[in-house]
C-alpha positions as CSV (number, residue, x, y, z in Angstrom):
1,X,-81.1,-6.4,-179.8
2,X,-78.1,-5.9,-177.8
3,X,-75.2,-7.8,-176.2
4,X,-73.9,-8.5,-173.2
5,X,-70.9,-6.1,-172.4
6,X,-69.1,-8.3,-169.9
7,X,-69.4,-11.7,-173.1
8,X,-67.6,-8.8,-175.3
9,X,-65.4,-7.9,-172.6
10,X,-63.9,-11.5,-172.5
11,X,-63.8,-11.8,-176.5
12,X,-62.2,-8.5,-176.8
13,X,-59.5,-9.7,-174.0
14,X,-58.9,-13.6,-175.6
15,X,-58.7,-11.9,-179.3
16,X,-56.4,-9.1,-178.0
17,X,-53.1,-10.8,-179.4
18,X,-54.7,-11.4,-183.0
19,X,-53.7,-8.9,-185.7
20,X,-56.3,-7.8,-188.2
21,X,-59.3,-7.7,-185.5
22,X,-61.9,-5.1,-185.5
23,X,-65.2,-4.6,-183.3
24,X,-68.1,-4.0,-185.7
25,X,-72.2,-3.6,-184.4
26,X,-73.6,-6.4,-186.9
27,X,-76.1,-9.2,-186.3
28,X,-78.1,-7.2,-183.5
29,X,-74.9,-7.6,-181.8
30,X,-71.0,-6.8,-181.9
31,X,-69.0,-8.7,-184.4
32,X,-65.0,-9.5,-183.9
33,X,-64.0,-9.1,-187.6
34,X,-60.3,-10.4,-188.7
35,X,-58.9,-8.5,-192.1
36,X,-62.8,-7.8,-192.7
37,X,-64.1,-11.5,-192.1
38,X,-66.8,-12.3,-189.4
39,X,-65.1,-14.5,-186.9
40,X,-67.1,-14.3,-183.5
41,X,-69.6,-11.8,-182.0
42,X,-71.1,-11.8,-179.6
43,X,-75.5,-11.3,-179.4
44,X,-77.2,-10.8,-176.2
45,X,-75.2,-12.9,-173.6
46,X,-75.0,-15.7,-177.0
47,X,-71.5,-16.0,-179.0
48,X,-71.7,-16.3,-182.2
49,X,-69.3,-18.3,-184.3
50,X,-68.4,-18.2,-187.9
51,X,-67.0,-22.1,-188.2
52,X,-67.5,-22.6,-192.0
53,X,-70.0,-24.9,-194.3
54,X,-66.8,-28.0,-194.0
55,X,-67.1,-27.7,-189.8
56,X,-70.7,-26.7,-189.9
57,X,-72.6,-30.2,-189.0
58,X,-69.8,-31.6,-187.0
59,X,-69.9,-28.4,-185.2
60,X,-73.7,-28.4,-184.3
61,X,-73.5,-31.5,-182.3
62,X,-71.6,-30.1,-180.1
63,X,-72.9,-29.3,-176.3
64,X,-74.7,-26.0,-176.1
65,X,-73.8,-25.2,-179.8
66,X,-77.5,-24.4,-182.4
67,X,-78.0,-23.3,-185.7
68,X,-77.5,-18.9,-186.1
69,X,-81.0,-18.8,-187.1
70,X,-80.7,-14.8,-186.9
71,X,-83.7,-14.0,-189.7
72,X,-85.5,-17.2,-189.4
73,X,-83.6,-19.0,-191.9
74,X,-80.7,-20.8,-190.5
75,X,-77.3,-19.3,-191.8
76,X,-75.2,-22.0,-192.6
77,X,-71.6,-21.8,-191.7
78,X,-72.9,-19.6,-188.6
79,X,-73.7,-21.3,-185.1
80,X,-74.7,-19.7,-182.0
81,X,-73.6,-21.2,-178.8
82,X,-75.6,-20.8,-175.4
83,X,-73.5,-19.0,-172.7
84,X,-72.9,-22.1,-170.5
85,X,-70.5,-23.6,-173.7
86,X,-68.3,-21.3,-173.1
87,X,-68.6,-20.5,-169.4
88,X,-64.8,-20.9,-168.8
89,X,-62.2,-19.1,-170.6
90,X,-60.6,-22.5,-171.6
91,X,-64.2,-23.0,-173.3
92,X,-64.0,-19.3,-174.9
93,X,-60.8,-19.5,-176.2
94,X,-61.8,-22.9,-178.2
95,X,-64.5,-21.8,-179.5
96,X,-62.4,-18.4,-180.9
97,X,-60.2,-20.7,-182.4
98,X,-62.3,-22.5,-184.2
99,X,-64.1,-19.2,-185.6
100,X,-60.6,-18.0,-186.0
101,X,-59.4,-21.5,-187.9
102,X,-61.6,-20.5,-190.7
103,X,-61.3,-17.4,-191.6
104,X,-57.9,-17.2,-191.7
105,X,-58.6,-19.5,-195.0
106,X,-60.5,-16.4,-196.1
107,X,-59.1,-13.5,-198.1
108,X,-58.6,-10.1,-196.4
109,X,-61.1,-7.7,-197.1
């Protein structure tokens, strides 16, 4: 699988302010990883988001938002959102912070 450069492009440039963050190859795709925690990534031209099991349902009934269903068994706390949900950076930038939101509840790695 691969990703699309120009998704990672915008990810990378809306993340570039947050301290911690590292690019790692991960799910078929590049992964934005704060203090060792999955927060986004991004798979094909899909982002990936890491909202939590608490956010998790609310989350999925949002527009353009599905279960990560990476192996065929739906990852819960993981969402995949279609490339029109997040189409303008305003849209991005939301969805980062709500990846973003939860981890920082994590510990560092």
């Amino acid at each position: 699988m691969a990703y699309d450069a120009g998704v990672a492009q915008r990810v990378r440039e809306a993340m570039q302010d947050i301290a911690g963050v590292v690019e790692r190859k991960m799910f078929g795709g590049l992964a934005f990883m704060v203090y060792g925690n999955m927060c986004v990534g991004v798979v094909r031209e899909e982002l990936m988001v890491r909202v939590g099991p608490e956010q998790y349902e609310y989350v999925l009934n949002l527009p353009y938002a599905r279960k990560m269903d990476f192996t065929g068994k739906p990852l819960k706390g993981f969402i995949y959102v279609a490339a029109p949900g997040f189409s303008s950076d305003t849209d991005l930038i939301k969805w980062i912070e709500t990846g973003y939101a939860f981890v920082r509840t994590l510990p560092k790695k």
